[in-house]
ZAPA-958724 format. One record per atom (N, C-alpha, C): residue in three letters; chain; atom name; y, z, x. Coordinates in Angstrom, 2 decimals, always signed. Each point is the difference from the previous one (the first is absolute). Layout:
<sites>
<site aa="ala" ch="A" at="CA" Y="Y" Z="Z" X="X"/>
...
</sites>
This chain:
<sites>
<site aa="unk" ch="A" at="N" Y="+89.53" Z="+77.26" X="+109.25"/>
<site aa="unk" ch="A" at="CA" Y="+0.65" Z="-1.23" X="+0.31"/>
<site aa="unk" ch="A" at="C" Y="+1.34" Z="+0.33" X="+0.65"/>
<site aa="unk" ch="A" at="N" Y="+0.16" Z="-0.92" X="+1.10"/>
<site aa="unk" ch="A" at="CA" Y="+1.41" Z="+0.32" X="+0.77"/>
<site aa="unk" ch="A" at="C" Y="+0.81" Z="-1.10" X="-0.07"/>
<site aa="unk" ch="A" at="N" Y="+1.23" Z="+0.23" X="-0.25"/>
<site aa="unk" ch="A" at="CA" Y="+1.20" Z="-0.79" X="-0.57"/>
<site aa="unk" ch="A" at="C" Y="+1.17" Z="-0.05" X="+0.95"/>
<site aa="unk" ch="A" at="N" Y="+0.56" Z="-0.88" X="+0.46"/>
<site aa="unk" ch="A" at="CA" Y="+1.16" Z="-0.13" X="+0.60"/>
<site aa="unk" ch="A" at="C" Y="+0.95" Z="-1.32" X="+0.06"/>
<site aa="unk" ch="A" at="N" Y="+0.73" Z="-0.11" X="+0.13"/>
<site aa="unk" ch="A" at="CA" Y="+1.33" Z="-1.13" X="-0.44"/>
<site aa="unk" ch="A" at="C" Y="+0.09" Z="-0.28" X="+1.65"/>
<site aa="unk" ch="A" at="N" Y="-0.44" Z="-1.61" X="-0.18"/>
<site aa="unk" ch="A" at="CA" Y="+0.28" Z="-0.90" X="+1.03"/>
<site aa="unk" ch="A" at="C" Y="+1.80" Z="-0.42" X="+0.77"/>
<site aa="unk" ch="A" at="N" Y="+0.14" Z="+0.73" X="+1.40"/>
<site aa="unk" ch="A" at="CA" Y="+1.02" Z="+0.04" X="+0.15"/>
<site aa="unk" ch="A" at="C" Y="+0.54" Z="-1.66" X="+0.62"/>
<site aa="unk" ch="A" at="N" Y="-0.95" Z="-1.02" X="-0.28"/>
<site aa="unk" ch="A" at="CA" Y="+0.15" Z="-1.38" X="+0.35"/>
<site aa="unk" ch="A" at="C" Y="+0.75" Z="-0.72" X="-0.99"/>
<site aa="unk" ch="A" at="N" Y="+0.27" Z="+0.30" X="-1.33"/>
<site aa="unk" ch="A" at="CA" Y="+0.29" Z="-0.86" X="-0.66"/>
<site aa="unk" ch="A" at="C" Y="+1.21" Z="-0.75" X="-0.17"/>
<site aa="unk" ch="A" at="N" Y="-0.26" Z="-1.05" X="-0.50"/>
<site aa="unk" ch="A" at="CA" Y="+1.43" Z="-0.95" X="+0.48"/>
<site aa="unk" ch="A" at="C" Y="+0.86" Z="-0.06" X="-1.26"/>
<site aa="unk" ch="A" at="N" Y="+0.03" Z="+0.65" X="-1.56"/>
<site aa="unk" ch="A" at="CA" Y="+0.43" Z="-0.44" X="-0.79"/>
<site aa="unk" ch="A" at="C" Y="+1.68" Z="+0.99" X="-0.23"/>
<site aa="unk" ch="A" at="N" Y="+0.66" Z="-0.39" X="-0.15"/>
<site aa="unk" ch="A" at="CA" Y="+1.36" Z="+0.44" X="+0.21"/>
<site aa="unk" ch="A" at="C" Y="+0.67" Z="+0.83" X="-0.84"/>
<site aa="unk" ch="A" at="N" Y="-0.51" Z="-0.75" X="-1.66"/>
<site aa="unk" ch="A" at="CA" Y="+0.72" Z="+0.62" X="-1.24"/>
<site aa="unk" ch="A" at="C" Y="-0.03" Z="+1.85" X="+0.49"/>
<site aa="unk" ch="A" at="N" Y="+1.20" Z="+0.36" X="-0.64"/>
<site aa="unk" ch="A" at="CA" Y="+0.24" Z="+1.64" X="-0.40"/>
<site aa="unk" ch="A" at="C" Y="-0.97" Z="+0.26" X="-1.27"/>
<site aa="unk" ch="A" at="N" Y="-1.09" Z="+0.45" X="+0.63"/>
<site aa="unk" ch="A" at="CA" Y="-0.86" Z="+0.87" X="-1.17"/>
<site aa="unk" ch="A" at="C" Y="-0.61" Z="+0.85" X="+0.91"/>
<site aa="unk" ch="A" at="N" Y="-0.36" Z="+1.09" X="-1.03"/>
<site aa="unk" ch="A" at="CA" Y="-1.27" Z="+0.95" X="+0.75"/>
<site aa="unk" ch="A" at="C" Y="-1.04" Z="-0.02" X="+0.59"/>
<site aa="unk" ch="A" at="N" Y="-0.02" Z="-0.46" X="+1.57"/>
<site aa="unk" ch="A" at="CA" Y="-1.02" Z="-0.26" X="+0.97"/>
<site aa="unk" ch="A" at="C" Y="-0.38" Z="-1.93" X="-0.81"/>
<site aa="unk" ch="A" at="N" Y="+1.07" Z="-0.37" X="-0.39"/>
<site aa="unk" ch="A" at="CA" Y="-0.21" Z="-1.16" X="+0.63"/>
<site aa="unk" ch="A" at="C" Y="-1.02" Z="-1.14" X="-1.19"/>
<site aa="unk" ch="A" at="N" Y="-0.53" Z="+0.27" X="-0.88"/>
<site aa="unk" ch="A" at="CA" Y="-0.84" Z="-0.22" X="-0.63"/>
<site aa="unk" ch="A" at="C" Y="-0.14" Z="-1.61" X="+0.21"/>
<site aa="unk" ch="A" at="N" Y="-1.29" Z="-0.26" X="-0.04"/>
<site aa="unk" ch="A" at="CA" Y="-0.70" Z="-1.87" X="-0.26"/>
<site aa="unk" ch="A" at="C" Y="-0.32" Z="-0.21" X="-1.27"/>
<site aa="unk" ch="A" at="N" Y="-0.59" Z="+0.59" X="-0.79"/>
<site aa="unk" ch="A" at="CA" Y="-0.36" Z="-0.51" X="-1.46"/>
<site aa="unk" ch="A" at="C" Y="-0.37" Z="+0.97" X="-0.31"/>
<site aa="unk" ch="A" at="N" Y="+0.05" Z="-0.44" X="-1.92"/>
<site aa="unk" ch="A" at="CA" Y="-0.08" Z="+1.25" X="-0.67"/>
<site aa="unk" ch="A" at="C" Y="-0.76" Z="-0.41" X="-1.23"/>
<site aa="unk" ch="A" at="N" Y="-0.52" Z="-1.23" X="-0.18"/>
<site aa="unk" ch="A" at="CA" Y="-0.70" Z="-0.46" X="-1.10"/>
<site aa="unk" ch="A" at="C" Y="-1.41" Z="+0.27" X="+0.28"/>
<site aa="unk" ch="A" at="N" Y="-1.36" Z="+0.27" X="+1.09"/>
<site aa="unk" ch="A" at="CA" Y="-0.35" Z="+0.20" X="+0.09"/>
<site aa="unk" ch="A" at="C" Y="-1.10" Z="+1.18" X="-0.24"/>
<site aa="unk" ch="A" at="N" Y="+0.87" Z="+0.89" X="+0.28"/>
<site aa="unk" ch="A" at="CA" Y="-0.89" Z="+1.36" X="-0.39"/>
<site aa="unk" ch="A" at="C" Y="-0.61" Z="+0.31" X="-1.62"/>
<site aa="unk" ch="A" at="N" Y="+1.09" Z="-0.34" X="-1.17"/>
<site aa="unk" ch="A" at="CA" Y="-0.59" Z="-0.14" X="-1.21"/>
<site aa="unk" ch="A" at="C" Y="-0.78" Z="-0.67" X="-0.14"/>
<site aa="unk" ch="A" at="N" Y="-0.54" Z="-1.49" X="+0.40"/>
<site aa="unk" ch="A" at="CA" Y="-0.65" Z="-0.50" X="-0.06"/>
<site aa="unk" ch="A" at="C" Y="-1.38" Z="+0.50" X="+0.10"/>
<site aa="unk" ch="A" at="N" Y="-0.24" Z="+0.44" X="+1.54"/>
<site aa="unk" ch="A" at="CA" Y="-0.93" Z="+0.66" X="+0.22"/>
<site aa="unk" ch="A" at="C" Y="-0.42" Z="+1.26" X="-0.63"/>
<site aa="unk" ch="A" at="N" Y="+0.64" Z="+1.05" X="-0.47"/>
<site aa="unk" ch="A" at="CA" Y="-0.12" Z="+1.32" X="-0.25"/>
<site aa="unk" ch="A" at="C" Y="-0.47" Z="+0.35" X="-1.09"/>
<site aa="unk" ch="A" at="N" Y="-0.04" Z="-1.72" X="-0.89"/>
<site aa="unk" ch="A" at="CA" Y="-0.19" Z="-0.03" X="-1.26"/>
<site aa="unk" ch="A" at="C" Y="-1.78" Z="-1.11" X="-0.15"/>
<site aa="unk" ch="A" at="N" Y="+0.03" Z="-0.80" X="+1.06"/>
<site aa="unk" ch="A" at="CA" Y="-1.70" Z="+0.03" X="+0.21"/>
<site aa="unk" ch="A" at="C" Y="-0.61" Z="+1.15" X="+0.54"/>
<site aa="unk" ch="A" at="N" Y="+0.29" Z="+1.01" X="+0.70"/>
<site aa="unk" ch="A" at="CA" Y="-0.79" Z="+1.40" X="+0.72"/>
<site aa="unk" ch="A" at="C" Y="-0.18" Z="+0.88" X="-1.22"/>
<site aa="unk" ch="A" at="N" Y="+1.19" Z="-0.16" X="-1.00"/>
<site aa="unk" ch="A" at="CA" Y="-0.49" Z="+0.20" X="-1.49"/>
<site aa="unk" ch="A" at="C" Y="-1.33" Z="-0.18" X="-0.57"/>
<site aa="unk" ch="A" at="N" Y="+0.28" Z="-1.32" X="-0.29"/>
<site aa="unk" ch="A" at="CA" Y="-0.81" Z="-0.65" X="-0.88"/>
<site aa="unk" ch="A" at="C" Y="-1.76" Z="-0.21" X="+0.72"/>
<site aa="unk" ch="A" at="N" Y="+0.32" Z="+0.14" X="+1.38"/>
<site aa="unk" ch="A" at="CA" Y="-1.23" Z="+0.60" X="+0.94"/>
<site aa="unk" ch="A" at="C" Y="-1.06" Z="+1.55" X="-0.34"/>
<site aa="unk" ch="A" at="N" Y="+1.47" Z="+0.90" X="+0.19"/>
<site aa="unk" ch="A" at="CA" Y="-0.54" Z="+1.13" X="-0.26"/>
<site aa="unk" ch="A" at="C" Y="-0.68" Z="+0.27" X="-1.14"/>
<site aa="unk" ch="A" at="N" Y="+0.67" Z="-0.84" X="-1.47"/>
<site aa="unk" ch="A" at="CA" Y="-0.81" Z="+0.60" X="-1.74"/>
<site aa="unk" ch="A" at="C" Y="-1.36" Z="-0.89" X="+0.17"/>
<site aa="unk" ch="A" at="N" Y="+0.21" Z="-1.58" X="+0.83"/>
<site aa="unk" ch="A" at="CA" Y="-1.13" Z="-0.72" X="-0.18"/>
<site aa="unk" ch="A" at="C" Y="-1.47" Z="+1.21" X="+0.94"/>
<site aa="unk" ch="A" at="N" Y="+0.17" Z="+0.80" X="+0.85"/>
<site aa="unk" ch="A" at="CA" Y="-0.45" Z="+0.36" X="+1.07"/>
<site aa="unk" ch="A" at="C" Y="-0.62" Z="+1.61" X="-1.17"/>
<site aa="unk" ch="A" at="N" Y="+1.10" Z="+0.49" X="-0.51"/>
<site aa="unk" ch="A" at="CA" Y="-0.23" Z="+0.69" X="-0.70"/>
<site aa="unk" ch="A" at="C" Y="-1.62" Z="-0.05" X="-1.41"/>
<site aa="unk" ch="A" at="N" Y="+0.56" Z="-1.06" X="-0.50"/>
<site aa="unk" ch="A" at="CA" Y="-1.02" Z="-0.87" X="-1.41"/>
<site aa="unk" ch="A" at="C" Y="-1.30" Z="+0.08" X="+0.82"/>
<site aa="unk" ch="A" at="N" Y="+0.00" Z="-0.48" X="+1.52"/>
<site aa="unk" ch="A" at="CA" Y="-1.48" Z="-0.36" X="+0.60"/>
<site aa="unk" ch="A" at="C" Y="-0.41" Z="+1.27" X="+0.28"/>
<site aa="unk" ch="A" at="N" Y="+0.29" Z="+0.93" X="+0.31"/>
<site aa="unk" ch="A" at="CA" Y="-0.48" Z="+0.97" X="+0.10"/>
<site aa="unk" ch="A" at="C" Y="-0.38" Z="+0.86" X="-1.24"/>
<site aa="unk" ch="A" at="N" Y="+0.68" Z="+0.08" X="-0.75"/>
<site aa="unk" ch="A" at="CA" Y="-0.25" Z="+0.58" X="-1.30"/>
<site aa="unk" ch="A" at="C" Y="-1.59" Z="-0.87" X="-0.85"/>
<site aa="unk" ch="A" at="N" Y="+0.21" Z="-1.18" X="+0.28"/>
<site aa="unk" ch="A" at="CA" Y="-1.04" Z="-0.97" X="-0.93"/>
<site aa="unk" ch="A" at="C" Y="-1.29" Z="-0.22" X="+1.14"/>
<site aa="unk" ch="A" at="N" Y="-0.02" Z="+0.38" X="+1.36"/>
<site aa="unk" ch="A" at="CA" Y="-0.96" Z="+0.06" X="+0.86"/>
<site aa="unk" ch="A" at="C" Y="-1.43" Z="-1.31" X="-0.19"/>
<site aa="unk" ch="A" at="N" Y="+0.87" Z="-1.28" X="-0.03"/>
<site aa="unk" ch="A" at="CA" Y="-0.86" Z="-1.12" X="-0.02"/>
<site aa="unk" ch="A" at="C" Y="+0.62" Z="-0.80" X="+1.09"/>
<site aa="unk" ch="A" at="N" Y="-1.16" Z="-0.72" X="+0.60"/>
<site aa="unk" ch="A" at="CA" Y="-0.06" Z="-1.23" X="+1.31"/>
<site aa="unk" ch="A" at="C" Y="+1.12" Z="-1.15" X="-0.43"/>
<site aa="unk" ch="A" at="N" Y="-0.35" Z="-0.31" X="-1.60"/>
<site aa="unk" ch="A" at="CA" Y="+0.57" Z="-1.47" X="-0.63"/>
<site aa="unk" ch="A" at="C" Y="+1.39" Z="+0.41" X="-0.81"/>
<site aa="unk" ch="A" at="N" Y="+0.78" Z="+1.09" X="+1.26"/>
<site aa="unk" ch="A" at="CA" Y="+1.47" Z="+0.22" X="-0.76"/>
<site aa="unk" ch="A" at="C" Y="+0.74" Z="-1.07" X="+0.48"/>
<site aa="unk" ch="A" at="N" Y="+0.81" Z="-0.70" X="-0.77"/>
<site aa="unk" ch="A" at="CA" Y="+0.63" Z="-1.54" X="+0.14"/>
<site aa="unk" ch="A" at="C" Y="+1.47" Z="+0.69" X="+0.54"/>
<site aa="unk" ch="A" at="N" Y="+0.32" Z="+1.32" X="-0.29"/>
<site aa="unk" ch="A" at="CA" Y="+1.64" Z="+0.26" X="+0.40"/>
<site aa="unk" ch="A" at="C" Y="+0.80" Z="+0.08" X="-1.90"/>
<site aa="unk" ch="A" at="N" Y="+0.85" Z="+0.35" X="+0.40"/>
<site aa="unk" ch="A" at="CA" Y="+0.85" Z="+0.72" X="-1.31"/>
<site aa="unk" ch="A" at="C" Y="+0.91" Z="-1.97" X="+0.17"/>
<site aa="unk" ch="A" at="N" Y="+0.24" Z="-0.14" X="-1.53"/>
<site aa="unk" ch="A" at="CA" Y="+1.23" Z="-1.09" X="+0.22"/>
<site aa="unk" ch="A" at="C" Y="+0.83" Z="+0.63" X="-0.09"/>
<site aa="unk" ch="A" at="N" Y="+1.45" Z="-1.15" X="+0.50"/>
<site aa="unk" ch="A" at="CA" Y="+1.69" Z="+0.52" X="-0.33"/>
<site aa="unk" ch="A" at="C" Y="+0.07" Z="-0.62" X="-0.92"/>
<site aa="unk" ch="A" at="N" Y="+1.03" Z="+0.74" X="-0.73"/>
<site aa="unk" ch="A" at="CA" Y="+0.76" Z="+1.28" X="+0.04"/>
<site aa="unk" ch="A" at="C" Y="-1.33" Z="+1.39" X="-0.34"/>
<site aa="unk" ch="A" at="N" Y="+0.18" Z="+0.93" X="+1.02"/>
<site aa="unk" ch="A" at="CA" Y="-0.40" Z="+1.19" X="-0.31"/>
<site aa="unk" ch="A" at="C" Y="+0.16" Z="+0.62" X="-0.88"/>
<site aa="unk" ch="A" at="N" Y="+0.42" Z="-0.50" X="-1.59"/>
<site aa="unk" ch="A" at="CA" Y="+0.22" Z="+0.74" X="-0.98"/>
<site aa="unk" ch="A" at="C" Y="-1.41" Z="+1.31" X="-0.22"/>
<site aa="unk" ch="A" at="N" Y="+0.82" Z="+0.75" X="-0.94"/>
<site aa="unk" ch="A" at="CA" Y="-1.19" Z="+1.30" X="-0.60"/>
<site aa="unk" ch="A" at="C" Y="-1.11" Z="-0.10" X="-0.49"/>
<site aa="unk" ch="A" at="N" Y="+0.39" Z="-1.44" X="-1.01"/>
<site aa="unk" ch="A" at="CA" Y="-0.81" Z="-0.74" X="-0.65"/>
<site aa="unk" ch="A" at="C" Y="-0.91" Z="-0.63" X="+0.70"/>
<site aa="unk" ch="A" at="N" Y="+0.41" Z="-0.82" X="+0.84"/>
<site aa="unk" ch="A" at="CA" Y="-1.20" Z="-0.79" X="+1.09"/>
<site aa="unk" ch="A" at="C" Y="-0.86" Z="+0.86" X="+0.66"/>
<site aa="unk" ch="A" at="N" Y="+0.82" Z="+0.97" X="+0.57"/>
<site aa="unk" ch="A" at="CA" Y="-1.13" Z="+1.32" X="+0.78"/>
<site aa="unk" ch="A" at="C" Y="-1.01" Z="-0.22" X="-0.63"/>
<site aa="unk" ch="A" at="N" Y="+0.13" Z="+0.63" X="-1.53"/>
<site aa="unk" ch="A" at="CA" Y="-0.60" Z="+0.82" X="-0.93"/>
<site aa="unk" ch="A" at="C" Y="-0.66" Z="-1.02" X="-0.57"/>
<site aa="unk" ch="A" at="N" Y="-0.10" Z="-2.01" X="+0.05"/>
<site aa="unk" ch="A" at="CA" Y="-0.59" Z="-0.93" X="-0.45"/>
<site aa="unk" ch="A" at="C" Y="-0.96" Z="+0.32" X="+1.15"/>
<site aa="unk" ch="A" at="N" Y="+0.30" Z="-0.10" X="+0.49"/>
<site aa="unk" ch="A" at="CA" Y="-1.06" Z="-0.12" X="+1.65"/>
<site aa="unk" ch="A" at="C" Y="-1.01" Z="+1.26" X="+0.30"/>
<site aa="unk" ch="A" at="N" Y="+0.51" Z="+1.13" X="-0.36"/>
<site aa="unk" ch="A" at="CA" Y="-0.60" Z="+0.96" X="+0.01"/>
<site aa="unk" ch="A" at="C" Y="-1.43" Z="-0.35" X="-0.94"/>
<site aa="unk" ch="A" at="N" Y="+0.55" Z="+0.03" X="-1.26"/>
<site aa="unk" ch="A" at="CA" Y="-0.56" Z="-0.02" X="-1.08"/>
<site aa="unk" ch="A" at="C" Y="-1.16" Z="-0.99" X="+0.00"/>
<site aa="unk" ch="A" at="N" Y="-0.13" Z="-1.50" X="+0.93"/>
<site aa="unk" ch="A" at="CA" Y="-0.66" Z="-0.62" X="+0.37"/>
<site aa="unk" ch="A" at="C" Y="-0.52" Z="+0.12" X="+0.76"/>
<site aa="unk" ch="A" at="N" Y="-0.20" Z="+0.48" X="+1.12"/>
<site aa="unk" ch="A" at="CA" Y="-0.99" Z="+0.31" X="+0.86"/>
<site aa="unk" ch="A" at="C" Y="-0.97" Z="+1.14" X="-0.57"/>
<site aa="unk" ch="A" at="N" Y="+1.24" Z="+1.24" X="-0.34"/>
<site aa="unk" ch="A" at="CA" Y="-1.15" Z="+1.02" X="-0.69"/>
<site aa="unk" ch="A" at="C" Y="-1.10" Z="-0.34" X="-1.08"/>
<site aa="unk" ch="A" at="N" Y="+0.28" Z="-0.79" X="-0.46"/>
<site aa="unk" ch="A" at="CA" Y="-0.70" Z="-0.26" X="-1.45"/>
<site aa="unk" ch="A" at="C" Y="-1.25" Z="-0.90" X="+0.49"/>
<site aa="unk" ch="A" at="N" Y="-0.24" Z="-0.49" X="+0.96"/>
<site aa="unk" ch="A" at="CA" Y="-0.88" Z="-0.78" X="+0.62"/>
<site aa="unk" ch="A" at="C" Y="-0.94" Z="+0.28" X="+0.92"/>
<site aa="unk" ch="A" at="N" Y="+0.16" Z="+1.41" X="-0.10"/>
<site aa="unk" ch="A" at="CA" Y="-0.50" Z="+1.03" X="+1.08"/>
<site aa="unk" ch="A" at="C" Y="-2.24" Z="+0.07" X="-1.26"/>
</sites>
């Protein structure tokens, strides 16, 4: 992936290259999370009728979810 800082921008404040927002990225970084363990469970439990992990991704839920699919096998 190639990255570079847009030399168009119109926003003025003194910060480092200028920044637009910053609430964003946690947002996201924390469903690509909760993507990856749900993504994880389906592969491990290797069934068609995986519904997805719920939030919160606790240890416990994994391990509810786990424990339910396997047992049905």
């Amino acid at each position: 992936m190639r990255m570079e800082f847009v030399d168009w921008s119109t926003n003025v404040d003194d910060s480092v290259f200028r920044p637009k927002a910053i609430g964003e990225p946690p947002f996201f970084l924390a469903i690509c999370v909760l993507n990856a363990l749900s993504d994880t469970v389906a592969s491990v439990v290797q069934r068609r009728d995986y519904e997805g992990l719920d939030a919160p991704a606790t240890a416990e839920n994994i391990l509810m979810t786990l424990q339910r699919y396997l047992n049905r096998a």
